[in-house]
C-alpha positions, 0 to 999 in steps of 0.5 A: 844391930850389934850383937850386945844390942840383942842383950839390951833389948831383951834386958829393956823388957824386964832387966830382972827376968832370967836370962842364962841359967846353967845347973840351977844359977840364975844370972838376970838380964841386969847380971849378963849386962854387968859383967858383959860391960866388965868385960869390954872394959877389960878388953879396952884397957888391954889394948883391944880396939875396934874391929879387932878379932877376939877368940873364945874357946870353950864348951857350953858355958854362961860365962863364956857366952857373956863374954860374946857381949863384951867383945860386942860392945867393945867393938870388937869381932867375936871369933868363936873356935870350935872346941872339937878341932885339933890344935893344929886346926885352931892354930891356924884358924887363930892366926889366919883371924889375925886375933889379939886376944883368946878366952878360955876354959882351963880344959883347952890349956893344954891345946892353947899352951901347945899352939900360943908359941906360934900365935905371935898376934894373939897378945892376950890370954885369958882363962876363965876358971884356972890359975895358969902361969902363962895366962891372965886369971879371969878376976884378974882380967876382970879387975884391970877394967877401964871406964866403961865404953860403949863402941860401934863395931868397925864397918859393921863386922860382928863375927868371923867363923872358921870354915874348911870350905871344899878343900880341907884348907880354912877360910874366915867367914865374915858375918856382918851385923846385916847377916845376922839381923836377916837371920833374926828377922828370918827366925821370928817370921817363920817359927812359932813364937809365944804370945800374950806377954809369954816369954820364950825359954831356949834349952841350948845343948847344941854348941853355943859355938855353932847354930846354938849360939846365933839362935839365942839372939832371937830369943834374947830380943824377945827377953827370952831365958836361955837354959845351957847344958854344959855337956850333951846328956839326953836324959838331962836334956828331957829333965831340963825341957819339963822343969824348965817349961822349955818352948824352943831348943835345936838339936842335930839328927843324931841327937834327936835319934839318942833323943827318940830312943831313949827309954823315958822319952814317951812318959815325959811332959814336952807340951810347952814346946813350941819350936824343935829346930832339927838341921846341920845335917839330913835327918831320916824322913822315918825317923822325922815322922816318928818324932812329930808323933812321939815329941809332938807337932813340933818339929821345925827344920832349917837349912843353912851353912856359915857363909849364909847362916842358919835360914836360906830356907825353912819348915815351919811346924805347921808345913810338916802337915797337909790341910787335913792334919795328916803328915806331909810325907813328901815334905818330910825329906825336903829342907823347906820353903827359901825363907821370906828375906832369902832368894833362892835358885838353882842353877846350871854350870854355865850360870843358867838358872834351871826351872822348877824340877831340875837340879842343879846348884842351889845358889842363894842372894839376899842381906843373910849372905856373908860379906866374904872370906877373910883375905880371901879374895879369890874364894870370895869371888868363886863362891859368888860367882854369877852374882849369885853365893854357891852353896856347893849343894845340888837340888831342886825346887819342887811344885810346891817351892819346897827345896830338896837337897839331893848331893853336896859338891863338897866332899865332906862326912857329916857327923853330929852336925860338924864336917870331917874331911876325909883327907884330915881321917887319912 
């Protein structure tokens, strides 16, 4: 499935359900599909053909998201760009890309307006809420639209997504189509979903450019509303989880502690929850227990990394408790079972594969694996070594199948879910 292909099943369902909403505008299934179709108009009668690479630089924003849609359906690869980054990071992620066009909000011009003079590939610049001299305005964009098209991505690319590796240095991962249904199917056989013509409402305040976005495409099937938070607020958070009857939402640890900590947290009503996904980063086993009893039976983790995204393994709700209801506490610092469509082992320097109990490098096979890195054909190799992907993980798998992940072989601080490298700190 391409990326828009989740959209269209989702607006079959009901075209006129909700689909995105973002401080109180509703935009219906029908909505996101006119103006993603616009928008791969747009693209086509720019030039853009299939396989090419498009950016999107933005925070959270319904818009922006729309656009992931367009490109889809224009056959082209979305390239979303992390707006955390430097502009020297993203300059050299743009170019290593190859990309040909770049959309984005009016607070990054001043980062895109310092790095476009070295960007000779990228021949298209569009802003989504500003007139600038330098760039196309967004109705602009919008009413240079050629006829409507409909194309197949090329070889079956779907997203490419910036990552530092072990070195500091970027590499272009590329996910597939493959990748990406692995991680849906994944998703909704793992997770509690709603039942009996119930739809799932998805609070993303998480970046859509990171694990918040790619969780959409399950929900999207579904016909699922995605609520977006255009800015991290804990309290607009809770608001937003009881107004909005929220049942599913993704948070890293360290939101989840300003989520635990925050004053109102115990007189809220969380009981639509049905799926509070923690990860990106380890989360403390106390603070986990604390949040099964104070957010409720709902916490769900999940493990993954870019090459591999989101689901080399998972912990359901339910795995957080033993049979008798009480709280697992030895599974609690675990990162779950590998999930149903992913092999996962552990294994030696020397490409041995360790029994249950040892520790060694977790290495993953199975269609949730990238395709590899951009132009990259020795890092592709190292990281599949053995005929096995590499995490860069050290682990083990206990009596239980559980994975604990007990050291990284990167050297890496992780802050908010996002890797800093101490040589960029320096």
């Amino acid at each position: 499935m391409r990326l828009v292909d989740y959209l269209d099943k989702g607006a079959s369902l009901d075209p006129d359900a909700p689909c995105l909403v973002c401080d109180g505008e509703v935009a219906t299934y029908a909505d996101v599909r006119a103006l993603g179709d616009r928008v791969a108009a747009a693209l086509v009668a720019r030039g853009v053909e299939a396989g090419d690479k498009v950016a999107i630089l933005s925070a959270n924003d319904p818009v922006a998201f729309t656009c992931v849609f367009g490109i889809s359906r224009a056959g082209a690869v979305w390239c979303p760009i992390n707006p955390r980054n430097e502009a020297a990071e993203n300059r050299e992620q743009l170019d290593l890309f190859e990309c040909s066009v770049l959309i984005f909000q009016a607070s990054f011009a001043p980062l895109v307006d310092a790095i476009r003079g070295d960007l000779p590939r990228l021949r298209t610049l569009v802003c989504l809420d500003a007139d600038l001299e330098w760039a196309t305005p967004w109705q602009e964009f919008l009413d240079g639209a050629a006829d409507p098209v409909d194309r197949p991505g090329a070889d079956g690319l779907a997203m490419m997504v910036g990552t530092g590796g072990t070195t500091g240095r970027p590499k272009g991962v590329m996910l597939t189509e493959a990748n990406l249904e692995a991680m849906t199917a994944i998703t909704l056989m793992s997770y509690p979903w709603p039942s009996g013509g119930e739809r799932p409402t998805y609070l993303a305040l998480a970046p859509l450019t990171h694990a918040a976005g790619v969780l959409c495409f399950p929900v999207l099937c579904a016909g699922g509303s995605i609520v977006v938070m255009r800015q991290p607020d804990v309290g607009g958070f809770l608001d937003r989880v009881e107004a909005h009857r929220v049942t599913h939402t993704f948070l890293p640890p360290t939101l989840i502690y300003m989520v635990l900590d925050h004053p109102s947290l115990d007189q809220r009503d969380l009981s639509s929850l049905r799926c509070f996904w923690y990860g990106a980063a380890p989360m403390s086993a106390a603070r986990l227990e604390e949040a099964l009893v104070r957010i409720g039976p709902v916490m769900a983790q999940l493990f993954g990394q870019t090459e591999a995204p989101m689901m080399i393994s998972t912990m359901a709700p339910a795995d957080h408790f033993r049979a008798d209801g009480s709280v697992a506490r030895e599974r609690l610092s675990s990162a779950g079972r590998p999930s149903p469509l992913v092999t996962v082992a552990i294994m030696a320097d020397d490409g041995t594969l360790l029994p249950r109990g040892e520790r060694g490098e977790i290495v993953v096979r199975g269609s949730l694996v990238m395709r590899g890195y951009f132009r990259d054909e020795r890092a592709t190799a190292e990281a599949s070594a053995h005929g096995w992907h590499h995490t860069g993980d050290i682990g083990y798998l206990d009596d239980e199948g559980f994975l604990h992940i007990v050291d990284r072989a990167k050297d890496l601080i992780i802050t908010g879910g996002f890797n800093v490298y101490p040589t960029e700190v320096e």
